[in-house]
C-alpha positions in Angstrom: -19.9 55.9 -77.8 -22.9 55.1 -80.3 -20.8 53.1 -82.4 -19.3 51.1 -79.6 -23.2 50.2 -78.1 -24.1 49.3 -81.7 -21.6 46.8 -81.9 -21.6 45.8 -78.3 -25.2 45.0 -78.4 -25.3 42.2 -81.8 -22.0 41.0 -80.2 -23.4 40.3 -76.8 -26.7 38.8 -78.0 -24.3 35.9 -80.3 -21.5 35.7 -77.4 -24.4 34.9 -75.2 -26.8 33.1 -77.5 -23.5 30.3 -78.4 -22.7 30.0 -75.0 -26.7 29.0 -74.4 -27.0 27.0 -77.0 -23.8 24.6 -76.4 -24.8 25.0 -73.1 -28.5 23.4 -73.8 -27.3 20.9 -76.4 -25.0 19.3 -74.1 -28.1 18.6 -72.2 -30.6 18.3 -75.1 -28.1 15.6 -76.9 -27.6 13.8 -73.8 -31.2 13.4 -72.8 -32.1 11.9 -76.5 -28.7 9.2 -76.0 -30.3 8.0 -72.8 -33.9 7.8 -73.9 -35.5 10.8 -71.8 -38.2 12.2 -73.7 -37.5 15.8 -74.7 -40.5 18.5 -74.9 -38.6 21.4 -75.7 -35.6 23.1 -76.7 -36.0 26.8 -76.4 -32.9 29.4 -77.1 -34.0 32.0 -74.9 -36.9 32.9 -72.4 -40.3 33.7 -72.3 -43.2 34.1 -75.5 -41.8 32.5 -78.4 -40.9 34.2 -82.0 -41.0 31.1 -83.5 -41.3 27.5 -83.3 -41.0 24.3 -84.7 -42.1 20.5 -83.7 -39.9 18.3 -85.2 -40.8 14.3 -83.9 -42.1 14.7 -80.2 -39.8 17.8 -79.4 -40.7 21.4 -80.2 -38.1 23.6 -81.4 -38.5 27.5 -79.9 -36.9 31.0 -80.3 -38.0 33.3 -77.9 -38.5 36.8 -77.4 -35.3 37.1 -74.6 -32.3 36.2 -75.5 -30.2 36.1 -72.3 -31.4 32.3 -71.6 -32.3 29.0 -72.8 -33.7 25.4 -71.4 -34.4 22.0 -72.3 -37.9 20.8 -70.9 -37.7 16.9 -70.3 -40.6 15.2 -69.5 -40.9 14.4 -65.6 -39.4 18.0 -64.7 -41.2 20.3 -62.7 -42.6 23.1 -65.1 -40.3 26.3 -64.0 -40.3 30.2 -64.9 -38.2 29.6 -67.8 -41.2 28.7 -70.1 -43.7 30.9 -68.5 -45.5 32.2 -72.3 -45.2 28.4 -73.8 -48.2 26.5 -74.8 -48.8 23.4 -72.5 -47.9 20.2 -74.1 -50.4 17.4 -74.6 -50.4 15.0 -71.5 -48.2 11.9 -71.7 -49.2 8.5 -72.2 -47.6 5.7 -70.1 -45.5 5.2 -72.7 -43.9 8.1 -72.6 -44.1 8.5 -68.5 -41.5 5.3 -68.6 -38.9 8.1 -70.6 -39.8 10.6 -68.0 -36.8 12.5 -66.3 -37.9 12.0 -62.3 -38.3 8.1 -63.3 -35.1 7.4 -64.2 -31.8 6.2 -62.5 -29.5 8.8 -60.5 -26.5 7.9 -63.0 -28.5 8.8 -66.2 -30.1 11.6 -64.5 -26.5 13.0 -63.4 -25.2 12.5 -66.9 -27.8 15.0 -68.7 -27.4 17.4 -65.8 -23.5 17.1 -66.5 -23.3 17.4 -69.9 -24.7 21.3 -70.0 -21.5 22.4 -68.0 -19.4 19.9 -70.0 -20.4 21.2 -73.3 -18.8 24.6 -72.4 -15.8 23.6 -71.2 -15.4 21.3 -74.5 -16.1 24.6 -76.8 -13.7 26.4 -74.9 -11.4 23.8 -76.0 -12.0 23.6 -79.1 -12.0 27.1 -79.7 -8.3 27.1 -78.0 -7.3 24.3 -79.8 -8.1 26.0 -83.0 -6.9 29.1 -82.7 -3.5 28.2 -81.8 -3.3 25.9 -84.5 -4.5 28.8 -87.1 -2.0 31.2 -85.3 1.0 28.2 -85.6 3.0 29.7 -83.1 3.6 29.9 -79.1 4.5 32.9 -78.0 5.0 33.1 -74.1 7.2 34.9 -71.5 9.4 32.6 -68.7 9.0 35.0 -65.5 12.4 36.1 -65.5 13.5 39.5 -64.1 14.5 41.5 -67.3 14.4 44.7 -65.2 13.7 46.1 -61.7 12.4 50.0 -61.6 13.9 52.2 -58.8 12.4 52.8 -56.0 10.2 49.8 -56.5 8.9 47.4 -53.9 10.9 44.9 -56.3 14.2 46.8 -56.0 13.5 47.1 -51.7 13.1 43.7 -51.3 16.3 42.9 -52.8 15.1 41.4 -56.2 17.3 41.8 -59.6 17.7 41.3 -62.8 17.9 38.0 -64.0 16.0 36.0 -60.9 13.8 33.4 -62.0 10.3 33.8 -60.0 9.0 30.4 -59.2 6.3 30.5 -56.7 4.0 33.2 -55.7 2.8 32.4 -52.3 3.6 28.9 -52.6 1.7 28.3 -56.3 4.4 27.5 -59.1 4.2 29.7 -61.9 5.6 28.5 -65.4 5.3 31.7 -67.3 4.8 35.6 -66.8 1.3 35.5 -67.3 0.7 33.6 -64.3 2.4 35.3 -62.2 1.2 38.5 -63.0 -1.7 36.8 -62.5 -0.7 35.1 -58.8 0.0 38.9 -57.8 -2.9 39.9 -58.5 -5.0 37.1 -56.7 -2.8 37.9 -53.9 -4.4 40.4 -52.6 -2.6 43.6 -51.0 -0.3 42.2 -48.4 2.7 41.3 -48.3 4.1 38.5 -50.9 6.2 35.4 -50.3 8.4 34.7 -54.1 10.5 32.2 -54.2 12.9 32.7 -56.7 16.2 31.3 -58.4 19.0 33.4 -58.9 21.9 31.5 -60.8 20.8 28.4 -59.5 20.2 29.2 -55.2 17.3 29.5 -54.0 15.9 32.1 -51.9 12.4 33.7 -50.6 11.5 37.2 -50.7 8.9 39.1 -49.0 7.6 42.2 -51.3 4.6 44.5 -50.5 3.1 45.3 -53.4 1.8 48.6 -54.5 -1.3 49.7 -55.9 -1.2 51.6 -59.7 -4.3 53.0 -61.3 -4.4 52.1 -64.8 -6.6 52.1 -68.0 -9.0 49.3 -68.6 -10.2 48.6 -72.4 -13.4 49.8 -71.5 -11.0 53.4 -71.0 -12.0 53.6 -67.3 -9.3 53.2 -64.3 -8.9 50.3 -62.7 -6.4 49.8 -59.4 -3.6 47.1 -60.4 -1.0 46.0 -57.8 2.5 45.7 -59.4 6.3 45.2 -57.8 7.9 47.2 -60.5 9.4 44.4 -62.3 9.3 43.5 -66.1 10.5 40.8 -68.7 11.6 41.1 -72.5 12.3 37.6 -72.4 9.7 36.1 -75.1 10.1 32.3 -76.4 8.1 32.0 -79.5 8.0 28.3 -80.9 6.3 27.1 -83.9 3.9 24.2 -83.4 1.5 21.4 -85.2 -1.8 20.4 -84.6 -1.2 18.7 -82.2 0.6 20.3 -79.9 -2.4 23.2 -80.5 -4.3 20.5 -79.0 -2.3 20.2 -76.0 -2.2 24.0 -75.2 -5.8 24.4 -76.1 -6.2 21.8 -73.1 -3.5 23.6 -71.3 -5.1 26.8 -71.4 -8.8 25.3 -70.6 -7.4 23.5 -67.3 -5.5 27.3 -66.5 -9.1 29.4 -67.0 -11.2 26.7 -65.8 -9.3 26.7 -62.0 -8.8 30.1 -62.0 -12.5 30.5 -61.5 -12.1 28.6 -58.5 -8.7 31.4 -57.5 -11.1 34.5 -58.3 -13.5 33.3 -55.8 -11.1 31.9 -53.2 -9.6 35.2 -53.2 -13.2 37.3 -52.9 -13.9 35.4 -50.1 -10.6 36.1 -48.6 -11.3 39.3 -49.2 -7.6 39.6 -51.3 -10.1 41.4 -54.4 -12.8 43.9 -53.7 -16.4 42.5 -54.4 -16.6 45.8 -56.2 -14.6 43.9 -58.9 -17.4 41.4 -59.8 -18.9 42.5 -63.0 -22.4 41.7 -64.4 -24.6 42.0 -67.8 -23.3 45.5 -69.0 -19.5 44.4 -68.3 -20.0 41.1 -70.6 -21.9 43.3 -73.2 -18.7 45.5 -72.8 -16.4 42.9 -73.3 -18.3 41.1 -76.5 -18.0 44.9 -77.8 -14.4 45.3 -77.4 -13.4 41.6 -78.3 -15.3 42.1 -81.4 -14.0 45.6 -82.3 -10.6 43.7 -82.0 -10.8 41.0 -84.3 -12.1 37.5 -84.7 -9.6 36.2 -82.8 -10.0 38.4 -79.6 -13.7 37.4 -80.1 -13.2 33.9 -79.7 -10.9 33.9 -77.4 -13.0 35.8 -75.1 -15.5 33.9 -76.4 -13.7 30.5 -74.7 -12.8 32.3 -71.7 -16.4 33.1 -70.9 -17.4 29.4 -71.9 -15.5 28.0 -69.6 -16.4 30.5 -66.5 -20.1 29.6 -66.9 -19.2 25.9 -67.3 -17.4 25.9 -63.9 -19.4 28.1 -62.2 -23.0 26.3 -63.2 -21.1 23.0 -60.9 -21.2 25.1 -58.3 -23.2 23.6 -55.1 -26.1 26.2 -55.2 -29.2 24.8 -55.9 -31.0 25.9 -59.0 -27.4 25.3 -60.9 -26.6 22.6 -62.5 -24.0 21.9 -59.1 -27.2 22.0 -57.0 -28.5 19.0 -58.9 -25.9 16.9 -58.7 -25.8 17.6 -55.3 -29.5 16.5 -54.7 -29.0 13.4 -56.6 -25.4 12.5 -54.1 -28.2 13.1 -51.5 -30.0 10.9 -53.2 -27.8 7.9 -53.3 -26.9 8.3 -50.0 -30.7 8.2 -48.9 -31.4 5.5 -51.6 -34.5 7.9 -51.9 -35.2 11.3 -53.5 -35.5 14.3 -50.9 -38.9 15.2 -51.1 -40.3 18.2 -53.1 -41.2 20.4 -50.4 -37.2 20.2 -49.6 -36.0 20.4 -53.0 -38.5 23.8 -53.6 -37.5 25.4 -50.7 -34.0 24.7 -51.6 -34.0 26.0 -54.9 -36.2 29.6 -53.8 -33.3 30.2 -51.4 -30.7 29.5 -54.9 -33.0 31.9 -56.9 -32.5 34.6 -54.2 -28.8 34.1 -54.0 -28.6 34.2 -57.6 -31.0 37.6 -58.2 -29.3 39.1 -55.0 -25.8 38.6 -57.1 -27.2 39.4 -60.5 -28.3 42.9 -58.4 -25.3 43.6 -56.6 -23.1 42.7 -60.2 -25.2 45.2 -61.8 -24.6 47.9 -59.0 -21.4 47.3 -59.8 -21.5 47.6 -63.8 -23.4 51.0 -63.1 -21.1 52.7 -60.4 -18.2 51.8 -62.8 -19.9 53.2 -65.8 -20.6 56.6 -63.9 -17.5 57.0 -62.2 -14.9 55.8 -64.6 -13.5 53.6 -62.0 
């Protein structure tokens, strides 16, 4: 248990600390292109360890690690440098490269290029490690075999079908169906499948199995009883890793937006949302497994906080862009009051989650389940 803490904890801190700093850069390198004056550029939060000015920007490592931010001039001055030394005030030189003075579309493009950032690393890392790896190796979701008594083998199904929807959503391999029945939720299922070339729908009720996680805790999984031996393996170039590194970024990126659909629909508990100790868990176990494990998880998390920092809630980089639509609309700003307001009620969503997450992480720790 020791051993695994001492690895989680170095691997959590550089998980998190690359997925900052992209994160920052994208705004950081941005800001710079467009002629915005940036103040600093601090990986993490709070009283610094160190710190650098390099030209008009100071460069800051500080004491927590599980954050980062770009201070532009013209932006309000936040929590996230609470400990920093005030900077000098500008001249009106520098007030024409503030932030809040210019236009919505270059304001919008630094806000966007944060989220963009991570979705790009996630590609990258994809792209890479398919092309290191030179194969392909995937499942069509063909019906090898149907287990007895199954909710598979009651609803008719056999060996052989060809699943090609689950409730109405194509799937090309066995991955994402398994996924699909998951998301579904447990209730019954709609498959439309192909079996020597007719086409049919089946309902099947699937039924809950309590498993292992890789964190060796239980976990309830829904299966149908059906499995697949059928594995293609194909060799590829460069790029074609390219193409499935986009491939796969497009598949993780809208499956953020599936997760939460079905958490709203209630189709997943809430108790399945994880917080701080679940990522330190799974930089632990991703690094105990390899590199490769590593960075894939790596990617997979890039591109979650990517999506999920769009997201309409203000405070996010989503709420910003949403502001500045309002903006345009208005052909004026909304005014601070408005904006403030707006972004305490974000802060409380955000702790409120980030409490109930961690709730969860600990009732899962102490119970196994």
């Amino acid at each position: 248990m020791l051993g695994d803490m001492a690895l989680a904890v170095p691997a959590a801190i550089i998980f998190l600390g690359v997925l900052i700093f992209i994160h920052e850069l994208g705004h950081f390198l941005c800001a710079k292109l467009v002629g915005v004056k940036v103040e600093r550029f601090s990986l993490g939060l709070g009283p610094s360890l160190w710190s650098r000015k390099y030209g008009e920007t100071e460069y800051i490592l500080a004491a927590i690690p599980f954050g980062g931010y770009v201070k532009m001039l013209g932006e309000n001055t936040s929590l996230e440098d609470v400990g920093q030394d005030d900077v000098e005030p500008p001249s009106e030189e520098d007030l024409k490269r503030a932030f809040d003075r210019q236009p919505v579309w270059k304001r919008s493009l630094i806000i966007l290029m944060g989220p963009f950032f991570n979705v790009v690393l996630a590609f990258v890392i994809f792209s890479a490690l398919f092309a290191l790896s030179g194969e392909h190796s995937y499942s069509l979701p063909r019906i090898s075999a149907v287990n007895a008594n199954s909710p598979a083998e009651r609803a008719g199904i056999r060996p052989g079908d060809m699943i090609l929807s689950v409730d109405g959503d194509e799937v090309d391999t066995w991955t994402e169906m398994a996924i699909a029945l998951q998301l579904a939720g447990k209730k019954p299922i709609e498959l439309r499948i192909d079996r020597g070339g007719d086409l049919m729908e089946v309902m099947v009720e699937p039924e809950v199995m309590i498993v292992n996680t890789p964190f060796a805790e239980k976990q309830e999984k829904l299966v149908i009883g059906i499995s697949s031996s059928d594995i293609i393996r194909e060799k590829i170039g460069p790029l074609k890793a390219l193409s499935l590194g986009f491939d796969e970024t497009v598949t993780q990126g809208t499956l953020v937006f599936k997760v939460i659909g079905s958490l709203f629909r209630q189709l997943i508990p809430a108790k399945s949302i994880g917080g701080p100790i679940a990522i330190f868990q799974m930089a632990g176990k991703s690094a105990s497994q390899g590199a490769v494990e590593y960075l894939a998880m790596m990617a997979i998390i890039s591109v979650n906080l990517g999506v999920l920092n769009l997201l309409p809630i203000p405070v996010l980089d989503g709420g910003h862009l949403v502001f500045m639509g309002i903006e345009t609309v208005r052909r004026r700003p909304l005014s601070e009051v408005v904006v403030m307001n707006a972004q305490r009620v974000g802060i409380a969503l955000l702790l409120a989650l980030m409490v109930f997450a961690t709730y969860n992480d600990i009732v899962r720790v102490l119970t196994g389940r």
